[in-house]
N, C-alpha and C positions, 0 to 999 in steps of 0.2 A: 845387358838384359834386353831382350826384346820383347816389342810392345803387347804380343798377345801373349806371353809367360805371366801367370796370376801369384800375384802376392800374396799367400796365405795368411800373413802377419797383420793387415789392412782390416781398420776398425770399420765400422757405418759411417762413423763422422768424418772416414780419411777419402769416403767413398763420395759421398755427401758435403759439398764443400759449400754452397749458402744458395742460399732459396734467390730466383727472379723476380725481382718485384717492378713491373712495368704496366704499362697501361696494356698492352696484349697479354702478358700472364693474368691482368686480374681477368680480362674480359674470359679468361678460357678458363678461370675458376667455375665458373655459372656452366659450365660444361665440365666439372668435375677433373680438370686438366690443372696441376700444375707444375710449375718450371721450375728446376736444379740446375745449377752448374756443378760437373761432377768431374772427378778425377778423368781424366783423358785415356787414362792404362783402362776404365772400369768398362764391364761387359754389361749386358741388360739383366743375367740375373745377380749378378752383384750390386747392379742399381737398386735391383727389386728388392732383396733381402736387405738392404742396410735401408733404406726409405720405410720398408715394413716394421723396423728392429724401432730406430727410432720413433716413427710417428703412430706405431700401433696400428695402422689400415690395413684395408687388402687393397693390393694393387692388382689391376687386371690387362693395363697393357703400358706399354713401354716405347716412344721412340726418341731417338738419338742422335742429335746430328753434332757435325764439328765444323767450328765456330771460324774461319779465318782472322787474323788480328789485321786490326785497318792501319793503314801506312799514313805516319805522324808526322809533323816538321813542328822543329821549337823553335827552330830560327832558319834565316835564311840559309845557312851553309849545313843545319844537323840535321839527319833524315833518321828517321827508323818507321817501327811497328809495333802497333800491342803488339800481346800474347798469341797465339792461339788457343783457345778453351773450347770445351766437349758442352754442351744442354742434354737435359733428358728432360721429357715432356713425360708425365706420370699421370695414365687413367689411373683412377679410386673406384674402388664399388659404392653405385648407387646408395647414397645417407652419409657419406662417409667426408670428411672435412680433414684441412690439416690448418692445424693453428700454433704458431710460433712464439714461446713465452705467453700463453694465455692470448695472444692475440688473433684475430683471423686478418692478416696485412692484405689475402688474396680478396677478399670481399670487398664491395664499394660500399 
């Protein structure tokens, strides 16, 4: 299957795989910005409709980068690499918040 063929079968949550919680996500909350790590196959309006589905906001822009996995050593002789994973960085419209199990994690 090639990487731009869209999966019709794919929920919000398959789109949507776990919120970024760091000390630059939360700074870019207070700018109405926050960070997804998101299925790697997923396009910006598939971002947008599964983020909107779940968290009930309006989302008004979208951008996307992909992530390179940093190269690891567990020991002297073993090498590898994380993953590579996809981020989507999600404007909201103005008032608008996302809070996680009743909590807002993005706020300081």
């Amino acid at each position: 299957m090639s990487q731009t063929q869209l999966l019709p079968n794919r929920t919000a949550r398959d789109i949507i795989l776990r919120p970024i919680i760091s000390e630059k996500s939360i700074n870019l909350s207070t700018e109405n910005k926050y960070t997804f790590a998101v299925d790697p196959r997923a396009n910006k309006c598939e971002i947008r409709s599964a983020v909107e589905e779940i968290f009930k906001v309006k989302v008004l822009k979208i951008n996307t980068l992909n992530v390179k996995g940093k190269p690891r050593r567990w020991s002297r002789r073993y090498h590898g690499h994380k993953s590579d994973w996809k981020k989507a960085v999600v404007t909201l419209k103005e008032g608008q918040k996302i809070e996680i199990a009743g909590v807002n994690y993005f706020e300081q």
